[in-house]
PAFI-154950 format. One record per residue (C-alpha): residue in one letter; x, y, z. Coordinates in steps of 0.05 Angstrom, whole numbers, padded with zeros to 5 digits, always signed. Layout:
N
AXYZ/...
This chain:
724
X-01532+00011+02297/X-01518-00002+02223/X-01485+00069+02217/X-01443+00048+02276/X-01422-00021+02250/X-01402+00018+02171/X-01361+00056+02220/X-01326+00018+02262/X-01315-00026+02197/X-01285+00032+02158/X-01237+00046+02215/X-01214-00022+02218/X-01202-00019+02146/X-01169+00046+02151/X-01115+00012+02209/X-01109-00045+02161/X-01085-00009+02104/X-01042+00041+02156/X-01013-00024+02178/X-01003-00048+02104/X-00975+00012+02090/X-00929+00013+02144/X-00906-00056+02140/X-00903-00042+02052/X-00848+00014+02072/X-00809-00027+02124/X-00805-00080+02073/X-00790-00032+02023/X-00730-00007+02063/X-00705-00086+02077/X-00710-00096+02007/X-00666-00033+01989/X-00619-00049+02043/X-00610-00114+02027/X-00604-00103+01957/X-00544-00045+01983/X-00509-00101+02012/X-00514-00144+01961/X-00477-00100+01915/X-00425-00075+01956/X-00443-00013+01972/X-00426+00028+02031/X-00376-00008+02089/X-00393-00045+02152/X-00391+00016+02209/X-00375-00031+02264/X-00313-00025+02309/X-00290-00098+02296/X-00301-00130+02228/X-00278-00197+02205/X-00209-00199+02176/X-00219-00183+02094/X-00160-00237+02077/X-00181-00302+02074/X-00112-00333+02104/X-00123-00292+02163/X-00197-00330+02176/X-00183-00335+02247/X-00174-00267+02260/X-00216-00198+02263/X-00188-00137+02257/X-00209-00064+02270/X-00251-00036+02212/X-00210+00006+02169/X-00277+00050+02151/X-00311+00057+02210/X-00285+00130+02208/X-00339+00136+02148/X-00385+00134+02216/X-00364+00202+02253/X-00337+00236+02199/X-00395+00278+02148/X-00368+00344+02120/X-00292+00325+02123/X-00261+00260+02091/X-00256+00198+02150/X-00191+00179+02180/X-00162+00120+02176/X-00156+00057+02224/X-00093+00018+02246/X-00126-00046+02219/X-00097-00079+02283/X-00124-00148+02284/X-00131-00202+02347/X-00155-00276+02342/X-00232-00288+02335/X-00220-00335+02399/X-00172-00310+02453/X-00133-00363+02469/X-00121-00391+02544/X-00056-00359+02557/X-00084-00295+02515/X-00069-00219+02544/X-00116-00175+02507/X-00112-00105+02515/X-00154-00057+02477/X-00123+00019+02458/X-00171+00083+02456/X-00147+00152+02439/X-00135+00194+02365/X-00078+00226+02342/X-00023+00214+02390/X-00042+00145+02408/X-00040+00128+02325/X+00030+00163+02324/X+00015+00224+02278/X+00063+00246+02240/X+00093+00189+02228/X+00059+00124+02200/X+00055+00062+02241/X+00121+00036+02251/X+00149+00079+02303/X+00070+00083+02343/X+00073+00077+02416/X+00024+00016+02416/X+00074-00027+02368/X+00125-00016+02409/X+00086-00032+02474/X+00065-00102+02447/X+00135-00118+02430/X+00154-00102+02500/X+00097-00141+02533/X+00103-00198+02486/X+00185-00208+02500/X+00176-00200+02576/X+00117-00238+02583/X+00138-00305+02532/X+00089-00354+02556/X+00027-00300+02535/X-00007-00287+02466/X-00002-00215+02477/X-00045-00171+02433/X-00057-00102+02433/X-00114-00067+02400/X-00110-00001+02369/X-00177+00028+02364/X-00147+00112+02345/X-00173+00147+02290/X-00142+00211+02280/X-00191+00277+02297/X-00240+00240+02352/X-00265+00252+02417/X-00294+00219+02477/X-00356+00225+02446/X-00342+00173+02396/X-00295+00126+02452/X-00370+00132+02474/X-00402+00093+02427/X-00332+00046+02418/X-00325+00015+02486/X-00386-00032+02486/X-00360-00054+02423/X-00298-00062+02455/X-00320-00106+02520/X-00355-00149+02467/X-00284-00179+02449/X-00256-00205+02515/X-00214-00146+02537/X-00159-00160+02594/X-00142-00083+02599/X-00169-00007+02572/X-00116+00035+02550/X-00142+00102+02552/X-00107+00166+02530/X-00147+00222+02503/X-00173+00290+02515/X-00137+00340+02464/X-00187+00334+02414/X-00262+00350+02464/X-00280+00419+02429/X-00251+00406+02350/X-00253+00328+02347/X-00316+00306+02312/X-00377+00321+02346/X-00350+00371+02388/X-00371+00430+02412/X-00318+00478+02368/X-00316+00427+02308/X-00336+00426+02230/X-00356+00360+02238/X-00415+00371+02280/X-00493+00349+02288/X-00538+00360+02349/X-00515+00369+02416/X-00567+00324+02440/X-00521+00260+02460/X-00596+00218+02459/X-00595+00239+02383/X-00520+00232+02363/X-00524+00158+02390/X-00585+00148+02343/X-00551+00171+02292/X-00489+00126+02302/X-00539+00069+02303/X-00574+00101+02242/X-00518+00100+02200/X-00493+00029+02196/X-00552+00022+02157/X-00522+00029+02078/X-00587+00067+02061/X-00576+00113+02108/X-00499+00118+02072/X-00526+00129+02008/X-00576+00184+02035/X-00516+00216+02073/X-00473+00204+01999/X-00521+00234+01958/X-00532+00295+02006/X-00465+00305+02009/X-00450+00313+01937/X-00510+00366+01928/X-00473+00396+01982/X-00407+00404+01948/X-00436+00422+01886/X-00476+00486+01923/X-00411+00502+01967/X-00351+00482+01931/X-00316+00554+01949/X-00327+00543+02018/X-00270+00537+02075/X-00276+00454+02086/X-00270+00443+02014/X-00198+00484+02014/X-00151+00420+01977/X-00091+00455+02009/X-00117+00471+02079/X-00103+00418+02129/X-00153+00365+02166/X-00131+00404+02229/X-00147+00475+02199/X-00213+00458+02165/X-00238+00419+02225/X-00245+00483+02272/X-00316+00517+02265/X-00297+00569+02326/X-00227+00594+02338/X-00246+00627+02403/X-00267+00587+02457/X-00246+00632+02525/X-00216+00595+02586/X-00279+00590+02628/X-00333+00606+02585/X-00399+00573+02564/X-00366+00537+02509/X-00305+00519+02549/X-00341+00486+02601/X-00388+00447+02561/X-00324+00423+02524/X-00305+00402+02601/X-00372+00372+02621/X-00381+00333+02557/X-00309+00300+02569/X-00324+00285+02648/X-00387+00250+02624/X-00364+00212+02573/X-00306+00179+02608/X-00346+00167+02664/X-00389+00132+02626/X-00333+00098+02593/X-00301+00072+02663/X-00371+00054+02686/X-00387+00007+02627/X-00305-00025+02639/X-00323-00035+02709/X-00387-00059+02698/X-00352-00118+02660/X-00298-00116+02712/X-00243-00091+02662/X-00187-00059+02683/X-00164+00005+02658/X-00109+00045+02650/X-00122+00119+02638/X-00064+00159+02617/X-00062+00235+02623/X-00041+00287+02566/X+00020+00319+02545/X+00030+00387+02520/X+00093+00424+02481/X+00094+00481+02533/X+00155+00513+02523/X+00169+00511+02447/X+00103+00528+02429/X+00065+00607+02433/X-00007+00610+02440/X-00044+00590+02380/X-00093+00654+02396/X-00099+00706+02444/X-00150+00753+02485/X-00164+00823+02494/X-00139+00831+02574/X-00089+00816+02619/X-00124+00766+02657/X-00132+00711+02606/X-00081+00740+02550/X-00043+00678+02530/X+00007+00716+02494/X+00025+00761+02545/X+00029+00702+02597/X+00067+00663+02551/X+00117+00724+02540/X+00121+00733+02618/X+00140+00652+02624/X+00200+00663+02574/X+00225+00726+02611/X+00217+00674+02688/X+00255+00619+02651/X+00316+00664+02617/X+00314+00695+02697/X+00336+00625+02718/X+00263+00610+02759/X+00246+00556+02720/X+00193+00523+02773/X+00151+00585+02771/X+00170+00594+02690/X+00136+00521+02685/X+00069+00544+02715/X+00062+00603+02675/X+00078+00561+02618/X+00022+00513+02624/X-00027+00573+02652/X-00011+00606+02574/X-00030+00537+02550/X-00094+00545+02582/X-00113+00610+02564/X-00102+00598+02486/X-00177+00603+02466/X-00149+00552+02398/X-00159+00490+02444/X-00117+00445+02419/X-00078+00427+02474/X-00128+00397+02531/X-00115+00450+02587/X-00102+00423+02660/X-00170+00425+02678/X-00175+00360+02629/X-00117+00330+02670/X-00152+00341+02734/X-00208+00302+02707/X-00165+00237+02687/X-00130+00251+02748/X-00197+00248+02790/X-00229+00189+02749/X-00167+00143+02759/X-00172+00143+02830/X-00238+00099+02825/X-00226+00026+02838/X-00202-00016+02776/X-00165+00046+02745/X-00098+00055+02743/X-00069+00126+02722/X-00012+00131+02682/X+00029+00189+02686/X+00046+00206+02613/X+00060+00280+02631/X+00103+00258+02691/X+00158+00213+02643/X+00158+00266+02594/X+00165+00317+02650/X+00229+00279+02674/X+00258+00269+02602/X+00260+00345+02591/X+00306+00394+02627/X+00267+00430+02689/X+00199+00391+02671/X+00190+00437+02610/X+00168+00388+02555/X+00176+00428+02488/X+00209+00402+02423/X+00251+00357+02450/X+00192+00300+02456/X+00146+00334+02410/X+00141+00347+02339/X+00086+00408+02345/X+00034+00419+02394/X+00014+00349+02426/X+00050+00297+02390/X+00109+00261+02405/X+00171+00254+02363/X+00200+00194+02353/X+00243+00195+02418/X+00171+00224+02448/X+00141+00153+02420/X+00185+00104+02464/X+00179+00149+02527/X+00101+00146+02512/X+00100+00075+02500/X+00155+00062+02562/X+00100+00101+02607/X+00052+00055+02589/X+00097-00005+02599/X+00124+00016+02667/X+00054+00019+02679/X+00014-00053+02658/X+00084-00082+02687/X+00071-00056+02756/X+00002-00071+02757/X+00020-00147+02761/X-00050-00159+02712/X-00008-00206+02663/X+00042-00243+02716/X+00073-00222+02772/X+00146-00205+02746/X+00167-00201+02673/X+00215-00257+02645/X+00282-00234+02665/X+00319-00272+02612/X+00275-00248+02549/X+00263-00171+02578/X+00302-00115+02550/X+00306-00038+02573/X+00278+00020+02535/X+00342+00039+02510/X+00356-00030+02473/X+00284-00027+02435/X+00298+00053+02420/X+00368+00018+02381/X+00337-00032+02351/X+00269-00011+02335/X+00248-00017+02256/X+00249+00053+02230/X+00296+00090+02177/X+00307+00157+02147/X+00243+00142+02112/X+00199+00148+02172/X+00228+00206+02206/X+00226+00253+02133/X+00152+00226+02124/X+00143+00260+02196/X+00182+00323+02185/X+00148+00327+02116/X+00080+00331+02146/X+00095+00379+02211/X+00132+00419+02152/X+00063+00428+02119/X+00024+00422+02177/X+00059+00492+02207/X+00054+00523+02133/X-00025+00529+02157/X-00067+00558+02205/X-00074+00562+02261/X+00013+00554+02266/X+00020+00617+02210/X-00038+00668+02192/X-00111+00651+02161/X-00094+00686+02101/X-00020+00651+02091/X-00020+00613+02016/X+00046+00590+02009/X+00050+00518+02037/X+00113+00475+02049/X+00087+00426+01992/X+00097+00499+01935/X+00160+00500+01955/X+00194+00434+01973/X+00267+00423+01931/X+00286+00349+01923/X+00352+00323+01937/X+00351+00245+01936/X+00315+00186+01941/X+00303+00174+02003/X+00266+00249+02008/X+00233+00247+01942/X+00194+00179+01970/X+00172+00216+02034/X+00148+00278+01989/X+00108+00227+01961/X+00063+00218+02021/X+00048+00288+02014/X+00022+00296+01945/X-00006+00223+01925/X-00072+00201+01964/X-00054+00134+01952/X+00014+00133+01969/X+00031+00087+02041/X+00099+00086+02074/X+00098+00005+02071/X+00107-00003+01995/X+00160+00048+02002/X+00193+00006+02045/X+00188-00053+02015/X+00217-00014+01952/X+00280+00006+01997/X+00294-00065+02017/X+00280-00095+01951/X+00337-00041+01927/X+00389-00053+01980/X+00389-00122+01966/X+00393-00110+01894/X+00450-00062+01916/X+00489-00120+01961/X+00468-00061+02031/X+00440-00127+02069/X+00439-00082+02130/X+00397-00032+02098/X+00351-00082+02072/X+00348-00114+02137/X+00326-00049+02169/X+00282-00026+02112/X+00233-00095+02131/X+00245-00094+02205/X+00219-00029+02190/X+00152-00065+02157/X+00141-00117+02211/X+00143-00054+02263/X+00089-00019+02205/X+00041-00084+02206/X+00072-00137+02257/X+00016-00197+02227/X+00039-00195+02161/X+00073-00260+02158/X+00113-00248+02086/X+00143-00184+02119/X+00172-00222+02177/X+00201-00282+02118/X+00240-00218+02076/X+00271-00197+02140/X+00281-00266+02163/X+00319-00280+02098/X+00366-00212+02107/X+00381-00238+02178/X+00404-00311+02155/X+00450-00271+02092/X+00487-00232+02170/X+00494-00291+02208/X+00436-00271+02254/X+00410-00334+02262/X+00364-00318+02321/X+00333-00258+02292/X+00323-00301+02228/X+00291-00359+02281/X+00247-00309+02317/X+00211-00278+02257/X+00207-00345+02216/X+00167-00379+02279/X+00123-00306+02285/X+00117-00311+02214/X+00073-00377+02219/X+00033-00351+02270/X+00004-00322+02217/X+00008-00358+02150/X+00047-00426+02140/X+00097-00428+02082/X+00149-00462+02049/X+00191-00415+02058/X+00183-00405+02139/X+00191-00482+02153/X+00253-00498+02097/X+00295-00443+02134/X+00275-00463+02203/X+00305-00530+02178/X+00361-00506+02158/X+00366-00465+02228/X+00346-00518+02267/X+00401-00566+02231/X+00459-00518+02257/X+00439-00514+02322/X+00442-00596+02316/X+00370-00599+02333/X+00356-00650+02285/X+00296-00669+02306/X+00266-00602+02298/X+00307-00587+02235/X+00260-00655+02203/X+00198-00629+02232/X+00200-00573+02198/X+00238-00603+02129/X+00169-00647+02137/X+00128-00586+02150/X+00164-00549+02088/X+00144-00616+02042/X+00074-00616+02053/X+00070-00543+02018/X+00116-00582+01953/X+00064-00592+01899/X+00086-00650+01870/X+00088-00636+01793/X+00100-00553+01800/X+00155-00553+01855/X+00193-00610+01830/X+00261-00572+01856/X+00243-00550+01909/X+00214-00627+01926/X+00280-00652+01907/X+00320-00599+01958/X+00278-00611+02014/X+00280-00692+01999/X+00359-00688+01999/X+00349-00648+02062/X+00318-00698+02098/X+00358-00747+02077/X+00420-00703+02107/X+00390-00688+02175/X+00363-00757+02192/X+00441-00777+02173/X+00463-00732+02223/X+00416-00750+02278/X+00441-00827+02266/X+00516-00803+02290/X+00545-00795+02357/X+00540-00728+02379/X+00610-00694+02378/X+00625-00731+02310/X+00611-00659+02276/X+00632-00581+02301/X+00569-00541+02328/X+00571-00499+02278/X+00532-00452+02310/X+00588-00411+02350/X+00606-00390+02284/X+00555-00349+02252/X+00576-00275+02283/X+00510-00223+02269/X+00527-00167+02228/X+00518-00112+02266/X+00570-00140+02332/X+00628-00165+02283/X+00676-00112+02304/X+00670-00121+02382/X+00656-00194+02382/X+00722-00210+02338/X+00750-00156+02402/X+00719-00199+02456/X+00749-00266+02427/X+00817-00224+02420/X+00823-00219+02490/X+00798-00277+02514/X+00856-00318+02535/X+00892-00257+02560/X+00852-00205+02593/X+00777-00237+02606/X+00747-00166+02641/X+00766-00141+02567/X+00725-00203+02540/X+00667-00183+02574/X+00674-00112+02564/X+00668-00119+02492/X+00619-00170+02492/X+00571-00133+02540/X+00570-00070+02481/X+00558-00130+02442/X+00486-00143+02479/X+00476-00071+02478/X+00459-00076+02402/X+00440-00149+02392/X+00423-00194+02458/X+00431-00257+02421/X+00453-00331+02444/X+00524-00330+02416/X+00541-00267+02458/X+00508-00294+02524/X+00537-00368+02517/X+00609-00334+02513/X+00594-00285+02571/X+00566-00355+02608/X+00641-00385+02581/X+00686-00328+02619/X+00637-00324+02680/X+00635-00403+02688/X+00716-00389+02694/X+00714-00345+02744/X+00670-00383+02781/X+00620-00320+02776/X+00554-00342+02812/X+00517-00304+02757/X+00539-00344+02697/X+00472-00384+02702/X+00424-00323+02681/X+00480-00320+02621/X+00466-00391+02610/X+00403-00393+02614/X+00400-00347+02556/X+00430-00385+02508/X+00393-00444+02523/X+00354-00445+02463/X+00405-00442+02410/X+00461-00488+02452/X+00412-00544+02488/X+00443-00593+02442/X+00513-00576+02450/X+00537-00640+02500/X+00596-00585+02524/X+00543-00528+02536/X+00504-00579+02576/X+00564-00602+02615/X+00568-00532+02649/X+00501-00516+02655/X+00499-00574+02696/X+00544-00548+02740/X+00525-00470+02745/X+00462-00501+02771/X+00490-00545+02823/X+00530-00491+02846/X+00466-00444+02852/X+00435-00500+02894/X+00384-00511+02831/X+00382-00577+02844/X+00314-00598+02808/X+00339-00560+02749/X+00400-00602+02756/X+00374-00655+02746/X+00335-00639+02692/X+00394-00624+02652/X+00426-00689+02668/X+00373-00724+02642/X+00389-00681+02567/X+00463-00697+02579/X+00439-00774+02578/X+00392-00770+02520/X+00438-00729+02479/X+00507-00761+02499/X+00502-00822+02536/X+00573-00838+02526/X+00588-00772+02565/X+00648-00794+02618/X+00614-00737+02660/X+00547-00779+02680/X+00579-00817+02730/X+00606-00766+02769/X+00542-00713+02760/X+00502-00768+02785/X+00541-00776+02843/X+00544-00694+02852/X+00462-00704+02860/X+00457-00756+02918/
């Protein structure tokens, strides 16, 4: 009995000390983790982090390192560093982007991305909504890491899942072809995700990767020349059909199931795009022995159909050489099927990228006219993307039921207007240039890259080189050079271009939106200048945004609003530092509230007068033939709206229409409302274009301003009379 209570008592001391032990070493870890943290070490690995800038508080943004996460033997990708407000607002739209490459608009930076212009879009056709879409792309990833985002994602309030993806399943991280790979055990990837947001578990990955190095620094991924999508491919010959193939297949039908299960689960909507492939313009990347899956031969046989003139049976052997090409990357159609399938489930809405690229190329052959190389779009291929997904979210009716007809514009205005230069479109050549100087687009043993032998030949091409040779070069600073240099130079219009260019690169910077603000108000653009002042305080209040909105507000005789903001602008005056600046915006005020003391009429609306830049020369046409030949007028002042569809040009169209006694001159109106509202002669006709369209509420409601803002007006009497 005593032996057995010296055992039992040993054993319990033997579990204590286990459990000391065990508890010592968990502690031990907490203490080393926390100690990690404290010092900085290692990033968050979280989808969403909070905004790193502390004016932008209110805001999170998409972690710029969470790349660090899927990416081991190969250096991570970058984020978009999109950002959306920490609380979605009630009139909020939130819609949440997943893909890689494409969706983050390889080769070229940000400015020109699919998903920038899309937001644009939404947010002018849909005015009353916040509008904010999320870019969650990383270049090189698969579905299996869209795995472990979207429960991050449905965390944040999502309205809408954008989906497009499937190029990448076999050499994306993780997948089945790839460098960048673990186990296939999906139970033991997803541990590992969850593993590594610890920072110990960084530094053990850190320190394991150096030894690495150090043992293998001849080997193939360490190549400083070879390219992320040459070093990233562990097996160049995955056959059509094989094992391989169709785990590559399996592992993509699971994972976006999963993905749409978890959305409708939360009952998000999405919209799942399918994939678009350079067919014609692009040979097999590889080839097999036999005739039966011999991409080269296929592709040789499509060429021979097409230059025959049978260009619908050209286009299937086209996309069956696509398939065959054992260097999978291009998704084959078997991919598409999937997406295809998948999107017929309730809550999904397909988008058919391959369709509008389809109809933008002749006989359905997409080739180089949309794309730069294999899978991603060109510039042009960027607004036919981003009009796809448009068309898309528009018809669904999820934000309203119609877009704003007065503040929506067409595909073709935003491709005009958009904010890109020279600059963007040589960064993209630049890197297809050096992309094709690489396998698998020349031979494995090719050494000669475009980078050995590039030639410069200006500025503008000795900037994009830049991108190619300086880690730490960006496309934004270059920009900001350019503008900064063609003010200096007295090119306004190249300025202006060079930051409409930075606001499309990061649309929540507010200073970006205040340097092109200022260009606009140097060309007479007042409304341009207006827009990205307001935008700009979205983000950050200034000085700056509120003394020019003053000024803005002041010529459109909106005095009121011009000493709002005058008021708004003071409050940023420190008192001893900014005495200038305190005295301007004192004699300001002291103007405006002048103004707003005298009868209206007593001054010109000065407004009419400031012509934009870029419409001088078929404005000063329009006015020309204004008295004598009005279709002329409108001829000229419709190419006018073409390239800037500002109030000026639609209050004169509104003018000649009201004239004719066009029924349509309200919609013209009604666009120029903003900048003419306090015009008592503007008023005087809008009254009437909506009596005569039977608007009779509206009507009234504009009688009401003709009251307030001129109640000497000799019209009252008689409107008044109009209305009973």
């Amino acid at each position: 009995m005593h032996r057995y209570s010296e055992d039992s008592h040993r054993k319990s001391r033997e579990v204590y000390f286990k459990v000391i032990a065990i508890l010592l070493s968990v502690s031990l870890v907490f203490l080393i983790e926390g100690a990690l943290r404290l010092f900085s070490f290692g990033n968050s690995q979280k989808l969403v982090v909070q905004h790193s800038n502390k004016q932008y508080e209110d805001f999170l943004m998409v972690n710029p390192y969470v790349g660090e996460k899927y990416f081991n033997r190969l250096e991570a990708t970058s984020t978009t560093n999109d950002i959306f407000l920490k609380h979605k607002p009630e009139n909020g739209f939130r819609i949440f982007v997943m893909g890689s490459s494409t969706v983050y608009g390889y080769p070229y930076d940000r400015n020109p991305m699919a998903t920038r212009i899309l937001q644009r879009r939404l947010e002018e056709a849909y005015p009353d909504k916040y509008v904010e879409v999320v870019n969650t792309a990383i270049t090189a990833i698969n579905s299996i890491t869209l795995k472990d985002f979207i429960k991050q994602i449905l965390k944040h309030e999502p309205d809408a899942i954008l989906i497009y993806a499937g190029h990448n399943e076999y050499y994306g991280a993780f997948g089945i072809g790839s460098n960048e790979t673990m186990s296939k055990s999906a139970f033991l990837r997803s541990l590992n995700f969850k593993i590594m947001n610890l920072r110990l578990a960084q530094l053990m990955r850190s320190g394991i990767n150096r030894i690495s190095k150090e043992l293998n620094k001849s080997g193939e991924g360490n190549d400083p020349k070879g390219t992320l999508m040459k070093r990233i491919v562990q097996d160049k010959d995955i056959v059509y059909g094989g094992d391989k193939y169709n785990i590559g297949i399996e592992q993509f039908r699971d994972n976006l199931s999963y993905i749409l299960e978890q959305a409708e689960n939360k009952d998000v909507p999405v919209f799942l795009s399918d994939l678009v492939s350079n067919i014609r313009d692009l040979p097999p990347f590889g080839d097999r022995a036999g005739e039966d899956l011999s991409a080269s031969s296929t592709y040789q046989n499509a060429l021979r159909t097409l230059a025959n003139g049978d260009v619908s049976q050209a286009k299937e052997l086209f996309y069956r050489a696509k398939d065959f090409d054992p260097v999978r990357f291009r998704a084959s159609e078997e991919i598409n099927q999937i997406i295809d399938s998948l999107a017929r489930q309730s809550g999904v809405t397909l988008i058919p990228a391959n369709k509008w690229f389809s109809d933008a190329s002749f006989g359905g052959l997409i080739g180089n006219n949309l794309l730069t190389e294999h899978v991603h779009p060109n510039i042009e291929g960027q607004f036919v993307l981003a009009d796809a997904f448009y068309t898309k979210i528009v018809e669904s009716k999820l934000i309203n039921a119609v877009p704003d007809p007065l503040t929506t514009k067409t595909k073709a205005y935003y491709r005009r207007n958009w904010g890109y230069t020279s600059l963007d479109s040589l960064v993209g050549d630049f890197k297809i240039k050096q992309l094709k100087s690489h396998w698998p687009f020349t031979p494995l043993d090719v050494e000669q890259s475009f980078r050995d032998t590039f030639q410069y030949s200006g500025l503008i091409d000795s900037l994009a080189f830049t991108i190619l040779t300086v880690p730490d070069a960006n496309v934004a600073s270059m920009h900001d050079f350019l503008g900064a240099y063609y003010e200096d130079n007295n090119q306004l219009h190249l300025a202006c271009k060079e930051y409409e260019s930075l606001i499309a690169f990061d649309p929540y910077r507010s200073s970006y939106y205040n340097k092109a603000a200022n260009c606009h108000l140097k060309l007479n653009d007042l409304h341009a200048a207006e827009k990205h002042l307001w935008k700009s305080l979205e983000y950050v209040e200034s000085f700056f945004a509120y003394a020019m909105l003053g000024e803005i507000e002041s010529i459109k005789h909106n005095f009121q609003g011009a000493i709002d903001a005058y008021q708004s602008a003071f409050e940023f005056v420190d008192e001893e530092e900014d005495g200038e600046e305190r005295k301007l915006i004192q004699a300001k005020l002291a103007e405006t509230r002048q103004k707003a003391s005298k009868p209206v009429g007593s001054s010109a609306f000065a407004y009419s007068n400031y012509i934009p830049h870029n419409i001088v020369a078929n404005y000063n046409k329009a006015l020309a033939h204004l008295n004598t030949n009005p279709d002329s007028s409108l001829y000229y002042l419709s190419l006018c709206l073409e390239i800037n569809d500002c109030p000026l040009v639609n209050w004169q169209i509104g003018n000649i229409l009201f004239q004719k006694q066009d029924m349509s001159v309200l919609f013209y109106y009604n666009k120029a409302y903003d900048a003419y509202c306090k015009n008592a002669a503007y008023l005087d006709n809008l009254f009437v274009a909506n009596l005569v369209n039977e608007n009779i509420a509206q009507a009234r409601a504009v009688l009401q301003e003709i009251v307030i803002l001129d109640p000497s007006n000799s019209n009252i009497p008689r409107f008044e009379a109009a209305l009973k």
